[in-house]
PASEBA-1860 file (N, C-alpha, C; in nm, 3 decimals):
! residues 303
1> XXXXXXXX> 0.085/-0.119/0.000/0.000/0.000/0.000/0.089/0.124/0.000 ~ 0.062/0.211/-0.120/0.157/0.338/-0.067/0.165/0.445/0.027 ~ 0.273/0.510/0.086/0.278/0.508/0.219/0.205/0.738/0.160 ~ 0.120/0.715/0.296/0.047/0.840/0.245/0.124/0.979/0.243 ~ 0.099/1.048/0.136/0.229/1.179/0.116/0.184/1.263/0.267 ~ 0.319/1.303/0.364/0.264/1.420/0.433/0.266/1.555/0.405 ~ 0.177/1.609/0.507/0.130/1.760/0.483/0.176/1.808/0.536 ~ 0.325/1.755/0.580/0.400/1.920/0.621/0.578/1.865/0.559
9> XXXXXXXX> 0.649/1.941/0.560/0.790/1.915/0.556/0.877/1.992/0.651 ~ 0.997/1.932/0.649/1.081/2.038/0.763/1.105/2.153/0.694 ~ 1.084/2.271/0.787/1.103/2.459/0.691/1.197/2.484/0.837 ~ 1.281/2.567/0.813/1.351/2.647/0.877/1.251/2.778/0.899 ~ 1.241/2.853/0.958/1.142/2.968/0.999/1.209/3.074/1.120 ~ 1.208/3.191/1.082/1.240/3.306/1.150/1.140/3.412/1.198 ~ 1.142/3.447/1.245/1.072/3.596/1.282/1.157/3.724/1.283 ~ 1.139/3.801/1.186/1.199/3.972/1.181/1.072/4.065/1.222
17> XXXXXXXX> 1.150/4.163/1.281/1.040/4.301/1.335/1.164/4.423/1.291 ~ 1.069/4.511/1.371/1.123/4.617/1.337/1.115/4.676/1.171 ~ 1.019/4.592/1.092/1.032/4.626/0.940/0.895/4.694/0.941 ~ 0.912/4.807/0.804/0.807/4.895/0.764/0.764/4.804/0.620 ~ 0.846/4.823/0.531/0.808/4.736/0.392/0.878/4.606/0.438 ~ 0.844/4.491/0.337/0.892/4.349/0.369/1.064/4.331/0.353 ~ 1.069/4.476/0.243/1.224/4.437/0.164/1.320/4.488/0.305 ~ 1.272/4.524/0.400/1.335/4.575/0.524/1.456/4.494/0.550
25> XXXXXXXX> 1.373/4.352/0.523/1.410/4.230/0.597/1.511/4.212/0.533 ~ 1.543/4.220/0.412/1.612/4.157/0.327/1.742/4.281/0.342 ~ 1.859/4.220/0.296/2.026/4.315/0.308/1.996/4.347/0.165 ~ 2.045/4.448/0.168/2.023/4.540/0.089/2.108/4.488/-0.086 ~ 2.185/4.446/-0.084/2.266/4.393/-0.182/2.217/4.300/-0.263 ~ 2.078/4.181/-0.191/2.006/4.107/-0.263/1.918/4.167/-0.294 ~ 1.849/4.281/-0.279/1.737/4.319/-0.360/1.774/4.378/-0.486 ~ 1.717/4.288/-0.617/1.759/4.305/-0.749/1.860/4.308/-0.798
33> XXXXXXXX> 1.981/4.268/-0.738/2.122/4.313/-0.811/2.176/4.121/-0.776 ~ 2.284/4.089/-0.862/2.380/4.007/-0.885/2.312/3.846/-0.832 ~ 2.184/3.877/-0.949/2.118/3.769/-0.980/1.992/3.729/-0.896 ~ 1.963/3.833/-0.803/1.865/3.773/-0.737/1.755/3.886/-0.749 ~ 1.623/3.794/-0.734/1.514/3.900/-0.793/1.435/3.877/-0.640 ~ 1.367/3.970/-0.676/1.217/4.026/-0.561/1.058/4.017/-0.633 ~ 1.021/3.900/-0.567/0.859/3.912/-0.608/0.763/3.916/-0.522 ~ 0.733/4.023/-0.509/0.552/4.044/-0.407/0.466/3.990/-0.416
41> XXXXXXXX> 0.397/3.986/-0.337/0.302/3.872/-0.364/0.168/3.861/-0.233 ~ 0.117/3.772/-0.213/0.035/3.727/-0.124/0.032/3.542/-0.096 ~ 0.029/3.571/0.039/-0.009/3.398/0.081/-0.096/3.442/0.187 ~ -0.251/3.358/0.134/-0.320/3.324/0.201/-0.383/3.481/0.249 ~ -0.322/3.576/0.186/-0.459/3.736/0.190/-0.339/3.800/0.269 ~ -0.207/3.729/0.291/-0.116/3.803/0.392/0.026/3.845/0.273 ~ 0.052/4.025/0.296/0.168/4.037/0.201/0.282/3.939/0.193 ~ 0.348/3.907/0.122/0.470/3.842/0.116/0.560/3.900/-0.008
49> XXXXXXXX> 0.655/3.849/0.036/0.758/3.932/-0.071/0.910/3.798/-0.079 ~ 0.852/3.720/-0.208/0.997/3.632/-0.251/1.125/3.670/-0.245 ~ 1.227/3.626/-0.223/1.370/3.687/-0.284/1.436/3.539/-0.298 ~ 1.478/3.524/-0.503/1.553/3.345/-0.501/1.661/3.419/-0.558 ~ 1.728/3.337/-0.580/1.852/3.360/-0.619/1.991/3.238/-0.577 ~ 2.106/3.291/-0.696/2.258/3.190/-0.638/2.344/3.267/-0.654 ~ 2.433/3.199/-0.555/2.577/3.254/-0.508/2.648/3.232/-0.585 ~ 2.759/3.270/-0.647/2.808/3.191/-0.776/2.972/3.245/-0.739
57> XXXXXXXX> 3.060/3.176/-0.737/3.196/3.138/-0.752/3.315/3.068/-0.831 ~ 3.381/3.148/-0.894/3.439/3.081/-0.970/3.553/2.999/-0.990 ~ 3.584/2.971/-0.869/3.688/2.930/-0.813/3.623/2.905/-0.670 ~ 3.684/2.746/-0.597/3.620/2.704/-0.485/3.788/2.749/-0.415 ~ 3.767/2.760/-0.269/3.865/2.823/-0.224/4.022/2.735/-0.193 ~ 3.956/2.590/-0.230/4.050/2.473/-0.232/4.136/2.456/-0.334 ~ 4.073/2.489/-0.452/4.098/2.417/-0.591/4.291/2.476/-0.626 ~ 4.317/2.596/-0.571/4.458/2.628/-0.583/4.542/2.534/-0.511
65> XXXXXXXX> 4.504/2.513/-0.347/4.574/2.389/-0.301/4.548/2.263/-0.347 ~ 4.491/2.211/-0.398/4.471/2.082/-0.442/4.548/2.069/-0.559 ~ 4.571/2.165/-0.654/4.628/2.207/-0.793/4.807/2.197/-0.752 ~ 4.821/2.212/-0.649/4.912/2.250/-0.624/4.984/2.078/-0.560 ~ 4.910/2.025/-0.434/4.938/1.912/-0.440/4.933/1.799/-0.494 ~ 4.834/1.806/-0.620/4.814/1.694/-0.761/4.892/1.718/-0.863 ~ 4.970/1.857/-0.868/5.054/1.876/-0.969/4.944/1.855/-1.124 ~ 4.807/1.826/-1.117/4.716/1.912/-1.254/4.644/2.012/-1.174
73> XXXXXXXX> 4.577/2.094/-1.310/4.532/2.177/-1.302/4.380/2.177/-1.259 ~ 4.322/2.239/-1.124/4.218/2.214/-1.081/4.097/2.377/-1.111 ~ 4.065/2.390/-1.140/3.934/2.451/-1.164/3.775/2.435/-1.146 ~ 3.746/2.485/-1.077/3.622/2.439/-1.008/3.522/2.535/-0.903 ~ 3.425/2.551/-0.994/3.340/2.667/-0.902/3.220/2.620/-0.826 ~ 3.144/2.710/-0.777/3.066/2.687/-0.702/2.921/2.745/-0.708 ~ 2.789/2.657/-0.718/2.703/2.770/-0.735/2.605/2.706/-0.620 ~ 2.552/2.810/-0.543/2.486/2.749/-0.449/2.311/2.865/-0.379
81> XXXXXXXX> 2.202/2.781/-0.426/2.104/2.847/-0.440/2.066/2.927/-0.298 ~ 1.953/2.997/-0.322/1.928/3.074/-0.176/1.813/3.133/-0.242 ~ 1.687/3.117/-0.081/1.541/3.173/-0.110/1.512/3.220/-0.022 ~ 1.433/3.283/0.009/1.334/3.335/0.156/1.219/3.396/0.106 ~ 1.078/3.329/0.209/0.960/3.380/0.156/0.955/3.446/0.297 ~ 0.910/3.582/0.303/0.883/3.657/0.410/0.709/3.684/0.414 ~ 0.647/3.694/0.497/0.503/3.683/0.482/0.476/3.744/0.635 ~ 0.394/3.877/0.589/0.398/3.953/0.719/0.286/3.913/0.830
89> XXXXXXXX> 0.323/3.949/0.942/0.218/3.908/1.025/0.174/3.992/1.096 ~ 0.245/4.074/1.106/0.239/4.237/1.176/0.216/4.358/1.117 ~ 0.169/4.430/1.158/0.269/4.562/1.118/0.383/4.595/1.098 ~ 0.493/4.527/1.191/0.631/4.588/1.177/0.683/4.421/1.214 ~ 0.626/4.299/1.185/0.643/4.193/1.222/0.646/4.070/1.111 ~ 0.714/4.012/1.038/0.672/3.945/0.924/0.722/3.775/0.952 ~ 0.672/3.691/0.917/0.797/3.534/0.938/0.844/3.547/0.821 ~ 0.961/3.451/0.824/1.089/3.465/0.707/1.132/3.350/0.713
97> XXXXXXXX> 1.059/3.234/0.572/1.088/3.056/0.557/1.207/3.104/0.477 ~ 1.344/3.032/0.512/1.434/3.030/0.416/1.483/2.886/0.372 ~ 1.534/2.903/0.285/1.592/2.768/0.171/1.733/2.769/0.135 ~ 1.762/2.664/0.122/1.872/2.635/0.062/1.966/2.676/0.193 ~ 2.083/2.853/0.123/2.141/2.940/0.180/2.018/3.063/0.229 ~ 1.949/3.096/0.241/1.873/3.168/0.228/1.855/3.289/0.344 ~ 1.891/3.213/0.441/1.918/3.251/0.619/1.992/3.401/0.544 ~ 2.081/3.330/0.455/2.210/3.473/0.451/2.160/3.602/0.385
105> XXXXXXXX> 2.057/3.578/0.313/1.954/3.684/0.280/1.913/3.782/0.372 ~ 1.876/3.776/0.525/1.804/3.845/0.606/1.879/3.934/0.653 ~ 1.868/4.065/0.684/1.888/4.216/0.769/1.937/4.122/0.906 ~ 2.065/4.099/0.948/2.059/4.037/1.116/1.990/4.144/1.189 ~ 2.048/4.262/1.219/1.900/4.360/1.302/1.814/4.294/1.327 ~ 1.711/4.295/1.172/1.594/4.229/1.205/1.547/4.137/1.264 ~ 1.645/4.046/1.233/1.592/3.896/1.303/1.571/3.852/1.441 ~ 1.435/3.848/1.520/1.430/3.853/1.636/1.492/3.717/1.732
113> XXXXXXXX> 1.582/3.733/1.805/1.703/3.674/1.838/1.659/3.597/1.933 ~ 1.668/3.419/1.919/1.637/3.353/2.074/1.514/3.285/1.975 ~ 1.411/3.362/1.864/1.241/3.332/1.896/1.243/3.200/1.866 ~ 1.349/3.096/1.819/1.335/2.934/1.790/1.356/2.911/1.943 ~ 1.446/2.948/2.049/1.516/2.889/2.189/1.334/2.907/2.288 ~ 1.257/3.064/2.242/1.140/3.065/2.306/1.046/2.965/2.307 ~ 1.052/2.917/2.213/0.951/2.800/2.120/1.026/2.691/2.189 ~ 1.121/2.618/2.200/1.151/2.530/2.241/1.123/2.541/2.397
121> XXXXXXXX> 1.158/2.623/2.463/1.167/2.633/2.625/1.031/2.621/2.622 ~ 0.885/2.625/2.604/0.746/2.595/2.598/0.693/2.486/2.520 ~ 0.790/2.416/2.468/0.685/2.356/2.385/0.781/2.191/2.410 ~ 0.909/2.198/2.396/0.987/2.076/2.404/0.944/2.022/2.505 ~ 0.999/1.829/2.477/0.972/1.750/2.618/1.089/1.742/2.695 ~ 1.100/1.777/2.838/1.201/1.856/2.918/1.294/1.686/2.897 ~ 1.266/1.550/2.924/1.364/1.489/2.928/1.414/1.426/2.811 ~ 1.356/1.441/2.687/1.375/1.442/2.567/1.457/1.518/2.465
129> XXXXXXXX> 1.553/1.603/2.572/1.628/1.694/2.474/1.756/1.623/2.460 ~ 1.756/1.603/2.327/1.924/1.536/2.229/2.051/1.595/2.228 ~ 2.000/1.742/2.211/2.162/1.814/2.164/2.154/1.985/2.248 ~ 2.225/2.011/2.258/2.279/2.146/2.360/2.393/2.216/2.320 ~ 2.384/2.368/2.283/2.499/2.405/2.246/2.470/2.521/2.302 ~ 2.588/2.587/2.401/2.576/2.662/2.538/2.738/2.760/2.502 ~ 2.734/2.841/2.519/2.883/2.908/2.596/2.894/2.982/2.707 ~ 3.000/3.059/2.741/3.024/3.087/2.913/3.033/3.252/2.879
137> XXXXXXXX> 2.996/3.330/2.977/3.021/3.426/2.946/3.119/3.445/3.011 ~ 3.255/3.486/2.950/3.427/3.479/2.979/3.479/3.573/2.891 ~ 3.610/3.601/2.869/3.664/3.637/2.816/3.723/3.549/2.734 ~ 3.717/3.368/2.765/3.719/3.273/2.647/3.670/3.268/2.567 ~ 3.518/3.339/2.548/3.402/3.275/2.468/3.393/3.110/2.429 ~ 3.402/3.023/2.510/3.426/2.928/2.493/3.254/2.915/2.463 ~ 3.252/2.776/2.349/3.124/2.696/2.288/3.151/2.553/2.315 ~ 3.017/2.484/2.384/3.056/2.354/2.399/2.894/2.338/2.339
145> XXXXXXXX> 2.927/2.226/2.261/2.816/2.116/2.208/2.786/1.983/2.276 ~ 2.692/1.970/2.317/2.661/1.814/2.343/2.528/1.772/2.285 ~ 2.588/1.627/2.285/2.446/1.566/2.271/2.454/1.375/2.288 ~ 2.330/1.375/2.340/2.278/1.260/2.357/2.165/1.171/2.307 ~ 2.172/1.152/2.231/2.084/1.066/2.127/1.947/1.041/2.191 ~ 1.961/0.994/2.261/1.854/0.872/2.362/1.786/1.026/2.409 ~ 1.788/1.119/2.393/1.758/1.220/2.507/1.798/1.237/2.669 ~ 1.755/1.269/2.699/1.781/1.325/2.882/1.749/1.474/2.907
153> XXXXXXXX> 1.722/1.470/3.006/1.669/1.637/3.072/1.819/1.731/3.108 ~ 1.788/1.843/3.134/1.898/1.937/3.120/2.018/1.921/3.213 ~ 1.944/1.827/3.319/2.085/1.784/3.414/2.191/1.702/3.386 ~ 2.147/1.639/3.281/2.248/1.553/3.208/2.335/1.626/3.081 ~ 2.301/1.767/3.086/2.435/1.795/3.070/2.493/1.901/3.108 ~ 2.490/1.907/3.224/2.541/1.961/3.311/2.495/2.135/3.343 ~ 2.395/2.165/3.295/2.350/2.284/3.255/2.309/2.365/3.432 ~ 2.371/2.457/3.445/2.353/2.546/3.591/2.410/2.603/3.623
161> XXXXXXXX> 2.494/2.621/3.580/2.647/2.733/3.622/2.615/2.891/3.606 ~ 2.687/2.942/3.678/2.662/3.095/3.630/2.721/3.134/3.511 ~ 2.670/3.225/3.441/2.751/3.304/3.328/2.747/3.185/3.207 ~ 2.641/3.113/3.164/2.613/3.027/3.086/2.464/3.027/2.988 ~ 2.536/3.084/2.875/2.401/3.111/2.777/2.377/3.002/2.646 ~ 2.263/2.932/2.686/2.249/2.815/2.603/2.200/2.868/2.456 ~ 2.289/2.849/2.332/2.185/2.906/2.242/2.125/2.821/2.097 ~ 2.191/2.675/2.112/2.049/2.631/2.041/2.048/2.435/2.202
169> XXXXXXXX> 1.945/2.423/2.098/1.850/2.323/2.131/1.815/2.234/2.092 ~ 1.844/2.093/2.060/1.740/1.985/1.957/1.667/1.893/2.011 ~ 1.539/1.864/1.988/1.474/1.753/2.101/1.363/1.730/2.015 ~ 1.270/1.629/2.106/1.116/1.674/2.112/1.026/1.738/2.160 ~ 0.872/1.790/2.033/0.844/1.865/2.170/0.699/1.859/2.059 ~ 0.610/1.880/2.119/0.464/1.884/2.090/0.393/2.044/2.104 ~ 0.364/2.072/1.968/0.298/2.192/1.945/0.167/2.177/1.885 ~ 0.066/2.206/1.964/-0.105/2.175/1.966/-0.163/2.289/1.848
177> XXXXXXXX> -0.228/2.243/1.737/-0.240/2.299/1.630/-0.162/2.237/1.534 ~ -0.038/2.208/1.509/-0.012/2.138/1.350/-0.088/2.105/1.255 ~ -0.052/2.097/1.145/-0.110/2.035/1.085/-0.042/1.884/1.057 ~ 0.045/1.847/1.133/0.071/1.710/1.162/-0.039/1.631/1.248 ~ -0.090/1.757/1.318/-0.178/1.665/1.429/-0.085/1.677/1.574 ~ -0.149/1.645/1.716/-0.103/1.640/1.790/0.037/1.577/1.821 ~ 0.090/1.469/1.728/0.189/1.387/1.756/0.325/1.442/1.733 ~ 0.434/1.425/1.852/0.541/1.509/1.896/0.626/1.501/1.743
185> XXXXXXXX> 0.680/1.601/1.743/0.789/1.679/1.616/0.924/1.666/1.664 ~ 1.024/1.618/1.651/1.155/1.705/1.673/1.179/1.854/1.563 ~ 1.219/1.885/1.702/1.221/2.053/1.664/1.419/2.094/1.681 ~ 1.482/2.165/1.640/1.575/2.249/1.652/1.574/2.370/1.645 ~ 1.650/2.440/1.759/1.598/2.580/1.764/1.701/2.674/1.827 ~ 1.705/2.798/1.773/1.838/2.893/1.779/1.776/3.033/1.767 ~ 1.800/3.105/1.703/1.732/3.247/1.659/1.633/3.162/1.583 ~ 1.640/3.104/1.480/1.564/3.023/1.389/1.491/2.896/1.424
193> XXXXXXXX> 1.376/2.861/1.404/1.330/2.722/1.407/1.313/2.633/1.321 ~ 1.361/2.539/1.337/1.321/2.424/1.235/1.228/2.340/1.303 ~ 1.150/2.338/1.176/1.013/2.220/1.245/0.927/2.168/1.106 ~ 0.850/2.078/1.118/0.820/2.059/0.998/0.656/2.162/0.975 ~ 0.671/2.241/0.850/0.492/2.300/0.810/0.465/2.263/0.715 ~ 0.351/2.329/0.694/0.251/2.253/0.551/0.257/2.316/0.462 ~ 0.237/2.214/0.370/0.312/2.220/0.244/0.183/2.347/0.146 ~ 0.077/2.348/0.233/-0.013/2.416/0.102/-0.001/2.559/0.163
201> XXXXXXXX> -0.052/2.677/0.106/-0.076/2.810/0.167/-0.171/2.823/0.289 ~ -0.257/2.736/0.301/-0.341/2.760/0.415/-0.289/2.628/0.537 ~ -0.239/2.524/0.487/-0.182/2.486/0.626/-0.063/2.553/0.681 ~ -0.017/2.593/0.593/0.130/2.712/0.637/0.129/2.772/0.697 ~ -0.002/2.892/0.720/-0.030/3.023/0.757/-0.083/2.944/0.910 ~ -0.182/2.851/0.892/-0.248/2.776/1.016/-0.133/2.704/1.139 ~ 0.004/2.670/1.080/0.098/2.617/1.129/0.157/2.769/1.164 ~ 0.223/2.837/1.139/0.263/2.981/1.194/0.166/3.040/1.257
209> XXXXXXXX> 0.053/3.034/1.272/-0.039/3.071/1.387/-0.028/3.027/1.522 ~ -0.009/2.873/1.528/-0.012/2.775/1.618/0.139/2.782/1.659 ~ 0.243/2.840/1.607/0.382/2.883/1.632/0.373/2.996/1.704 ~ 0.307/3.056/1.677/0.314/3.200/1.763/0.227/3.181/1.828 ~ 0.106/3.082/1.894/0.048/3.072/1.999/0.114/3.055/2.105 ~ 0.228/2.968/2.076/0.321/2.899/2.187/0.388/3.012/2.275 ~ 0.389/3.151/2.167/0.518/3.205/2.252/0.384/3.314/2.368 ~ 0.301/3.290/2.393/0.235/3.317/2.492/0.210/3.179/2.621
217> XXXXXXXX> 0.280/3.143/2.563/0.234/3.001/2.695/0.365/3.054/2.796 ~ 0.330/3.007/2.884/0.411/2.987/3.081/0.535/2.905/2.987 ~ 0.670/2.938/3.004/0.794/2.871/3.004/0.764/2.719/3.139 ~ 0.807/2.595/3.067/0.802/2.495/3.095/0.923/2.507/3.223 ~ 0.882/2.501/3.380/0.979/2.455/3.502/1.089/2.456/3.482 ~ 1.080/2.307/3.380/1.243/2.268/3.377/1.311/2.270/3.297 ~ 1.247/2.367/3.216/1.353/2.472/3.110/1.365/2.635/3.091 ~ 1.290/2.594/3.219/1.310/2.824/3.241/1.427/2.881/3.229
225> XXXXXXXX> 1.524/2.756/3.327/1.641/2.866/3.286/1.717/2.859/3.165 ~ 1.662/2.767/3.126/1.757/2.834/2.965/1.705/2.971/2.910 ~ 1.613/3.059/2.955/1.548/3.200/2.914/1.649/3.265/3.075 ~ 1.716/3.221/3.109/1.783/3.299/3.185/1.885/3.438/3.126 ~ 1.934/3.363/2.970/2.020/3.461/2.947/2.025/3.478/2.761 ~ 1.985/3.583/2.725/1.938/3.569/2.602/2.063/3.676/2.517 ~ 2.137/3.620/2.423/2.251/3.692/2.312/2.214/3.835/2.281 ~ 2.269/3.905/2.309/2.227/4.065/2.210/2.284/4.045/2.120
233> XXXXXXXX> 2.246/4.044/1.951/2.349/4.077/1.855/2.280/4.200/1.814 ~ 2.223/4.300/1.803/2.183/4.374/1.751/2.267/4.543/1.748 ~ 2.339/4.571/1.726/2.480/4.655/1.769/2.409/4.785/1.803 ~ 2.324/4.804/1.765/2.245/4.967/1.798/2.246/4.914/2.014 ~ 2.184/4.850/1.994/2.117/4.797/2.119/2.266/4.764/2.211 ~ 2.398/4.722/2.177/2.518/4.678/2.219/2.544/4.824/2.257 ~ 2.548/4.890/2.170/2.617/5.063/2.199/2.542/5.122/2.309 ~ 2.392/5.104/2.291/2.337/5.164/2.390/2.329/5.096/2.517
241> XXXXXXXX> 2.347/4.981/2.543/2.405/4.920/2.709/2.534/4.968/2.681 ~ 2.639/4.983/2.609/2.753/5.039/2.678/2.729/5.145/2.709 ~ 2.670/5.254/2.645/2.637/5.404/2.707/2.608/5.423/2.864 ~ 2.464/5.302/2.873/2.479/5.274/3.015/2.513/5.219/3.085 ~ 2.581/5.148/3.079/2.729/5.107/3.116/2.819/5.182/3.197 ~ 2.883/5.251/3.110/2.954/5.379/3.118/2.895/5.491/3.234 ~ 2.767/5.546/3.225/2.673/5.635/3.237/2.667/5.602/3.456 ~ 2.671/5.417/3.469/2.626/5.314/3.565/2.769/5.386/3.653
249> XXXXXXXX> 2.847/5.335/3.573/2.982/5.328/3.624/3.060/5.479/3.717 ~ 2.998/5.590/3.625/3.067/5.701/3.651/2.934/5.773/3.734 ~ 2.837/5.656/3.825/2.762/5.695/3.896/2.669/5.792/3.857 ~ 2.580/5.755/3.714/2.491/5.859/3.701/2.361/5.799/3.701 ~ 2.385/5.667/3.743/2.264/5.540/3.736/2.154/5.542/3.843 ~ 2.062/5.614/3.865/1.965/5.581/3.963/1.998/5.436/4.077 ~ 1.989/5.334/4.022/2.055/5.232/4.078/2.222/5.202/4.158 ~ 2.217/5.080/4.136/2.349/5.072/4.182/2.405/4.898/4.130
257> XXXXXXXX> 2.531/4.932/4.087/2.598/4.835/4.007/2.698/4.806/4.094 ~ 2.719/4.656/4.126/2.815/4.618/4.210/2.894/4.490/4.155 ~ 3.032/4.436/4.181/3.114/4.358/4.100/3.167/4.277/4.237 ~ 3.164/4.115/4.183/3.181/4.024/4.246/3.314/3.977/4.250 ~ 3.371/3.896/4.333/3.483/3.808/4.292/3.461/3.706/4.240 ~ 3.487/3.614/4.133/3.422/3.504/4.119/3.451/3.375/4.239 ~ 3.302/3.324/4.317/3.359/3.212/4.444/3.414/3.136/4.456 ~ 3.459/3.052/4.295/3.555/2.974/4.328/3.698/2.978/4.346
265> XXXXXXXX> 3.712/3.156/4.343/3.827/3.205/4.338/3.824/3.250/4.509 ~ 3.792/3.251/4.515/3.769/3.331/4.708/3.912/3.289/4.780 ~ 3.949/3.145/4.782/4.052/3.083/4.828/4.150/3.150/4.800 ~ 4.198/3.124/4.682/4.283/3.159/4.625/4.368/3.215/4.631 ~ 4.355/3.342/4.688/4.416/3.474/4.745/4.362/3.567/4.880 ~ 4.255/3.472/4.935/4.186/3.544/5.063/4.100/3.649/5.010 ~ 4.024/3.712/5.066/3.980/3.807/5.022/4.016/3.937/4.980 ~ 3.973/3.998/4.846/4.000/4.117/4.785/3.990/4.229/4.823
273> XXXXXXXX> 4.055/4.323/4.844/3.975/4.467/4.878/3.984/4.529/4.753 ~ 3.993/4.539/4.654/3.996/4.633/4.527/4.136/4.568/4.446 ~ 4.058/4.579/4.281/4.179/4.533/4.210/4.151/4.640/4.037 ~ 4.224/4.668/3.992/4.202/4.729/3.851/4.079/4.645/3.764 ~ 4.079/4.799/3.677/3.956/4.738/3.590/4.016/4.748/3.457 ~ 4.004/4.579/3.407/4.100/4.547/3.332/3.999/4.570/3.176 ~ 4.061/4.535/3.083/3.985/4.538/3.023/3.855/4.417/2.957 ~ 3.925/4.287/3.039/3.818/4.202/3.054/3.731/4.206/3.149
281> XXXXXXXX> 3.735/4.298/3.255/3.649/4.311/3.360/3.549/4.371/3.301 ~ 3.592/4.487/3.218/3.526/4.584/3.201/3.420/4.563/3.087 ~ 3.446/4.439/2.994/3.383/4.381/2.882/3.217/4.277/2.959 ~ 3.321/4.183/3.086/3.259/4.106/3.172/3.103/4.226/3.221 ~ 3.183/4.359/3.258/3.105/4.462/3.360/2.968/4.496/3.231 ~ 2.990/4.488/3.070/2.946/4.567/3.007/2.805/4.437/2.979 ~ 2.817/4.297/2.975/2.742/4.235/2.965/2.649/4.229/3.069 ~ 2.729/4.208/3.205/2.616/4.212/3.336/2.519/4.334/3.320
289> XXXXXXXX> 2.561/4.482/3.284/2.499/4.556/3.256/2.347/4.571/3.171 ~ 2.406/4.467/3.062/2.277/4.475/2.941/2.220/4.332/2.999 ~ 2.240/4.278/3.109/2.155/4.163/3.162/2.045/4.220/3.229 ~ 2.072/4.332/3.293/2.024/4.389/3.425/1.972/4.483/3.334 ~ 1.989/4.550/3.260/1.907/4.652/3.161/1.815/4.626/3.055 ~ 1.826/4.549/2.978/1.731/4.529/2.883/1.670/4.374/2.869 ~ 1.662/4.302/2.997/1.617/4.191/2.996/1.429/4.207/3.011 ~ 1.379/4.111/3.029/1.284/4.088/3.058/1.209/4.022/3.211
297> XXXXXXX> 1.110/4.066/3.284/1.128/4.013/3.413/1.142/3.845/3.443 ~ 1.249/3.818/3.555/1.284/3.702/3.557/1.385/3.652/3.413 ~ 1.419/3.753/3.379/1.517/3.672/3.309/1.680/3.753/3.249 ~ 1.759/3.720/3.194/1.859/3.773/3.192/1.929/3.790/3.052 ~ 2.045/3.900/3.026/2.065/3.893/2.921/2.221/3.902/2.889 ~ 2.298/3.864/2.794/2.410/3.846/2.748/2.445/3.921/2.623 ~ 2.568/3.984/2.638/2.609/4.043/2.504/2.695/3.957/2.397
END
């Protein structure tokens, strides 16, 4: 018996704001120039605005070393496609399915940062998560990946430390509305989500409805704190926590900003009475700042 076609496939999916027209979204270099076109449009009574296109190279960045250690002559380019359908949902709010390369299409500004990690922290099954990719907030920037096939909950990998911002996610997790139907999805999730939607215009729009229902639900117990500490990349927003930063520092802050030793250092040297502000302190000082400034209640933020 043949096995029945489904009605959804895996889409990668974003959310951008901050846009007036759709082409907001899009970097400025792909609209109409060096092969890639713009088509407006509608899905489902909602604006949208295409952008396809390829990357094209004429030379892969290997082909000189390889030429070089085969002693023939290697030549060899590269062409590699890229799409994004943006389809507004807002006023100043649109989703953005990309393809192929397509991600590389989008305004970063725009792209609202974390909204795949939101979706997962509500919707994933807490002991069902596979893969974890976290860094420290240091002056290492150190990135560690794990994962565990079989799943396990967040204690299994070791997740609790201070100064630790998890920023993607892979697991299962059940989102009520699909058009899969109730039955659990693995999802991956970063700024971007991957999950599977439907393949026609109206299960699409019905599946991004039921996506953005989620991000009004209560954060799931035993994954709150991964919304403990959420990436700023947005550099307008970076400048302006350093301003106050700065502003905190030279005591013009209503509040009051205070600097720790780290405890596992306490030993070490007995206790501190004052030490210079280095310039990793001061990088360290500029993130705690935009944690404590532009977070959200109960939760925290990272530069």
């Amino acid at each position: 018996m043949p096995r029945k076609e489904s009605l959804s496939v895996r889409t990668t999916s974003y959310r951008v704001r901050g846009i007036n027209d759709l082409t907001d979204a899009v970097r400025f270099k792909y609209l109409g120039a060096g092969g890639f076109t713009a088509a407006p449009g509608t899905v489902e009574g909602s604006e949208s605005l295409l952008v396809t296109g390829a990357m094209h190279s004429r030379q892969t960045t290997w082909a000189g070393r390889l030429s070089t250690l085969s002693g023939e002559n290697v030549s060899l380019g590269n062409t590699t496609a890229a799409a994004v359908l943006i389809i507004r949902s807002a006023s100043t709010e649109a989703w953005a399915l990309a393809y192929g390369i397509g991600f590389q299409l989008l305004e970063p500004a725009h792209i609202d940062p974390g909204f795949g990690m939101r979706v997962a922290i509500r919707t994933a099954q807490p002991n069902a998560i596979q893969s974890l990719t976290r860094s420290e907030l240091d002056h290492r920037a150190r990135t560690d990946r794990s994962s565990i096939p079989a799943g396990e909950a967040l204690r299994g990998f070791g997740i609790g430390d201070f100064g630790e911002v998890v920023t993607r996610i892979s697991g299962t997790a059940a989102v009520s509305g699909l058009a899969l139907g109730d039955a659990s999805v693995r999802i991956r999730a970063a700024d971007a989500l991957s999950i599977p939607l439907g393949k026609t215009p109206r299960l699409l729009m019905s599946d991004l409805d039921a996506i953005a229902a989620t991000l009004d639900l209560t954060p799931q117990p035993e994954l709150q704190a991964l919304e403990q500490f959420v990436r700023v990349k947005d550099a307008k927003m970076i400048e302006q926590l350093e301003e106050e930063l700065r502003a905190a520092l030279a005591g013009g802050s209503n509040g009051r900003l205070a600097l720790g030793r780290p405890h596992e250092r306490i030993d070490d040297n007995g206790t501190p009475i004052s030490w210079p502000a280095s310039r990793s302190l001061r990088s360290w000082a500029s993130a705690v700042w935009a944690m404590i400034r532009s977070s959200p209640p109960n939760a925290r933020t990272e530069r």
